[in-house]
C-alpha positions as a printed NumPy array, in Angstrom:
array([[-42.134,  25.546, -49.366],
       [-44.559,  27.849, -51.415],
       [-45.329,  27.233, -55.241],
       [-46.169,  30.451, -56.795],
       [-46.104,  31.936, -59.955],
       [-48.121,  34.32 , -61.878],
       [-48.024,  34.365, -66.884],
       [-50.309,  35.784, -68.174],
       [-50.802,  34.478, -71.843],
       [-52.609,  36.549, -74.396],
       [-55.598,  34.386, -75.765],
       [-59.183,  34.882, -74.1  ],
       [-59.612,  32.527, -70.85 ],
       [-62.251,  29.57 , -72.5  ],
       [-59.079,  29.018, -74.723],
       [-56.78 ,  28.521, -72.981],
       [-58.354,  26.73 , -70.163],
       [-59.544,  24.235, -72.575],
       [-55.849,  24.038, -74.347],
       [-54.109,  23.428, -70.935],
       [-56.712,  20.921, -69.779],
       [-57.138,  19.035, -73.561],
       [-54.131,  19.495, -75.291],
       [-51.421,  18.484, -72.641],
       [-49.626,  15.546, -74.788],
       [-49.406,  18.066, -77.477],
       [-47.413,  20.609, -75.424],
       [-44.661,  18.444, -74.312],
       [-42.859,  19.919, -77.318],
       [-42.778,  23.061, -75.521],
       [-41.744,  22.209, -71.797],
       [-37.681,  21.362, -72.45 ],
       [-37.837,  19.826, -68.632],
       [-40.132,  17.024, -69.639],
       [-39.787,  14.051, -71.838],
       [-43.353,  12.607, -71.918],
       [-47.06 ,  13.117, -70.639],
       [-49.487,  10.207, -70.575],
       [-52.93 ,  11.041, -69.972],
       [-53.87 ,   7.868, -67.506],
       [-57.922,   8.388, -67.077],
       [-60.354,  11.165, -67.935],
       [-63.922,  11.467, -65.67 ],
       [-66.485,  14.241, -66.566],
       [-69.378,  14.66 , -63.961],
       [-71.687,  17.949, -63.101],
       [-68.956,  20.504, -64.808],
       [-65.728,  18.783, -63.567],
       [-63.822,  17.064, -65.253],
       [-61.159,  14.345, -62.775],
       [-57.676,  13.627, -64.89 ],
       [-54.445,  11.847, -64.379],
       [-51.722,  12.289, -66.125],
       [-48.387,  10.545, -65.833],
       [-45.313,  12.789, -65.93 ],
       [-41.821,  11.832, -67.291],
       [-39.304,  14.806, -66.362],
       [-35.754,  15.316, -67.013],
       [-32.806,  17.385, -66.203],
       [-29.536,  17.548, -64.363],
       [-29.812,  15.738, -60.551],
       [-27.712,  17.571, -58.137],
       [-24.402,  15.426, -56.393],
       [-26.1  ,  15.462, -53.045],
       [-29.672,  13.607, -54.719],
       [-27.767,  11.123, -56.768],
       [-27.581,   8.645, -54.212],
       [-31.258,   8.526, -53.236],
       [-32.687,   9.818, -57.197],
       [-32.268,   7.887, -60.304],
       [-33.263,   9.948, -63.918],
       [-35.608,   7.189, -64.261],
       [-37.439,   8.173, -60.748],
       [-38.063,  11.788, -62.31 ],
       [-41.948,  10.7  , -62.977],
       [-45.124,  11.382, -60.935],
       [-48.939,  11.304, -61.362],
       [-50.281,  14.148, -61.352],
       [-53.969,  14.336, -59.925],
       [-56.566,  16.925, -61.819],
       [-59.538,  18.379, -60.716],
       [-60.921,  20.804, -63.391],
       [-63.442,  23.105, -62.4  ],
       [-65.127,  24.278, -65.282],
       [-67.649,  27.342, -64.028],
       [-64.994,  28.747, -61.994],
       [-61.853,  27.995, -64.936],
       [-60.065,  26.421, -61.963],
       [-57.958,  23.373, -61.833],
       [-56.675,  21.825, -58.283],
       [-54.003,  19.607, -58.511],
       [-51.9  ,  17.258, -56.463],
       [-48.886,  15.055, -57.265],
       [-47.328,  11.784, -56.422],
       [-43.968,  11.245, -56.294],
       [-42.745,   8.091, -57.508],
       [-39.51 ,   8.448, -55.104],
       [-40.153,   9.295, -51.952],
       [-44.193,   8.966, -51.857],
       [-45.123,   9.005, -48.267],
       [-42.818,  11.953, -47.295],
       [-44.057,  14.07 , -50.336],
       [-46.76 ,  16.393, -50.167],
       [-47.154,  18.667, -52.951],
       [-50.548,  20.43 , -54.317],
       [-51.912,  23.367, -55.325],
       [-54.384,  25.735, -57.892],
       [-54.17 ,  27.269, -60.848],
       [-56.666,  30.102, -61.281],
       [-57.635,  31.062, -65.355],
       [-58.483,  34.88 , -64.841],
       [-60.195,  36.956, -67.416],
       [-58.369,  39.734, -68.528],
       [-59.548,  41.679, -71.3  ],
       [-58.58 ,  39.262, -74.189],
       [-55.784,  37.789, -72.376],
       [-55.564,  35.3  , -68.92 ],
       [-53.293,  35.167, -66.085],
       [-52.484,  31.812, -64.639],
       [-52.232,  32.18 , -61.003],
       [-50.609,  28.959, -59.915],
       [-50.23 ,  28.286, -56.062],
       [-49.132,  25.496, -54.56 ],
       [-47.375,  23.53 , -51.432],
       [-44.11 ,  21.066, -51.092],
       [-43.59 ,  19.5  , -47.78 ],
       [-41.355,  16.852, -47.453],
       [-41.753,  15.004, -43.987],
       [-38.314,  13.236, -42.851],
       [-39.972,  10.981, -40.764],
       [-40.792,   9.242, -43.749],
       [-37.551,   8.701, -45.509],
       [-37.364,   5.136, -45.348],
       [-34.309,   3.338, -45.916],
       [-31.374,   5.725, -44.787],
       [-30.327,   6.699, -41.977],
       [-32.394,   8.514, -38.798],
       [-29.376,  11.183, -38.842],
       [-29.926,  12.095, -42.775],
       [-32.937,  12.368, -43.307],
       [-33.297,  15.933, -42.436],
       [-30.412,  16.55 , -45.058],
       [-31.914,  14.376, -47.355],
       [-35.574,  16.103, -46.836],
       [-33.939,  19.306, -47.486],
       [-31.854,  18.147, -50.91 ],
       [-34.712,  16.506, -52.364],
       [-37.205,  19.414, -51.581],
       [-35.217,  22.154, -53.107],
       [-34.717,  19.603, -56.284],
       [-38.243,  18.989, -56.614],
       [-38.699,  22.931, -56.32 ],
       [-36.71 ,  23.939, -58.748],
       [-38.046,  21.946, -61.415],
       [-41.361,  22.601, -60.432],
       [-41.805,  26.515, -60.621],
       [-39.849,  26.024, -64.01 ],
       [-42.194,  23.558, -64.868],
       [-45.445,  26.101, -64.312],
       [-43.578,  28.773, -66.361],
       [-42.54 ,  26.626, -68.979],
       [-46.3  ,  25.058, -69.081],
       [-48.045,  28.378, -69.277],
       [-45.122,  29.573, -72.358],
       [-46.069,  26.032, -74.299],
       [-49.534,  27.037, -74.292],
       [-49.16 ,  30.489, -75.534],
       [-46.649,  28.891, -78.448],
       [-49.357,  25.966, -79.263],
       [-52.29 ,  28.751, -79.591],
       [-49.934,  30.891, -81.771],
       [-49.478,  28.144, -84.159],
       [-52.755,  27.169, -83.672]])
């Protein structure tokens, strides 16, 4: 499944690079589907800068995940590479359920546009029912299919939402 979205936030692109990359614990006020960010490690080396972040999310599970997903396995680590002469940031997450039959990565692009930026973010979910481990051979299609369309729709929310708690934090700011 493709990850794609497109905001376009009207503060100049060094800004708000720097505000999504440094300021992430402060804008969990502003994203409604998370609870809690922890920045885990923080690596700078020849204009990148490697992050992990820890990810607490929240919402309504769907009847069809609430077998396999618990509200307390709505977490992942989220894997940052921040490219700082190209205002790019590559990113991959880890699942905490599922972990070997999750695949989902992707970029955000910063773009200069006049004073404002657009946040291109593109990205990738696979989910691989070969390895759902623990139910049955003859679900795990199904349960591929439930728990990829969860995990999507709180994902492309989660983009939006990101890219709307920056522009709020740099208007207070």
């Amino acid at each position: 499944m493709k990850i794609s979205t497109d905001t376009r936030i009207p503060f100049p692109r060094q800004i708000v690079y720097a505000t999504y990359r440094d300021k992430l614990t402060e804008l969990v006020r502003y994203i409604p589907d998370i609870r809690d960010i922890k920045v885990k490690s923080r690596k700078e080396a020849n204009n990148m800068i490697y992050t992990v972040n820890e990810w607490h999310g929240g919402g309504d599970i769907p009847m069809a995940a609430r077998a396999l997903l618990s509200e307390d396995m709505l977490s992942w680590l989220e894997y940052n590479t921040w490219n700082e002469q190209e205002f790019l940031l590559e990113w991959t997450l880890e699942t905490r359920a599922f972990t070997e039959a999750v695949y989902c990565a992707g970029k955000n692009s910063f773009i200069e546009d006049g004073n404002n930026t657009i946040i291109q973010s593109r990205g990738e979910l696979k989910i691989d029912p070969n390895k759902i481990h623990g139910a049955p051979s003859f679900l795990t299609g199904q349960i591929a299919r439930v728990v990829e369309d969860f995990l999507a729709s709180k994902i492309t929310p989660s983009l939006l939402q990101m890219s709307e708690g920056v522009k709020k934090y740099l208007e207070k700011n």
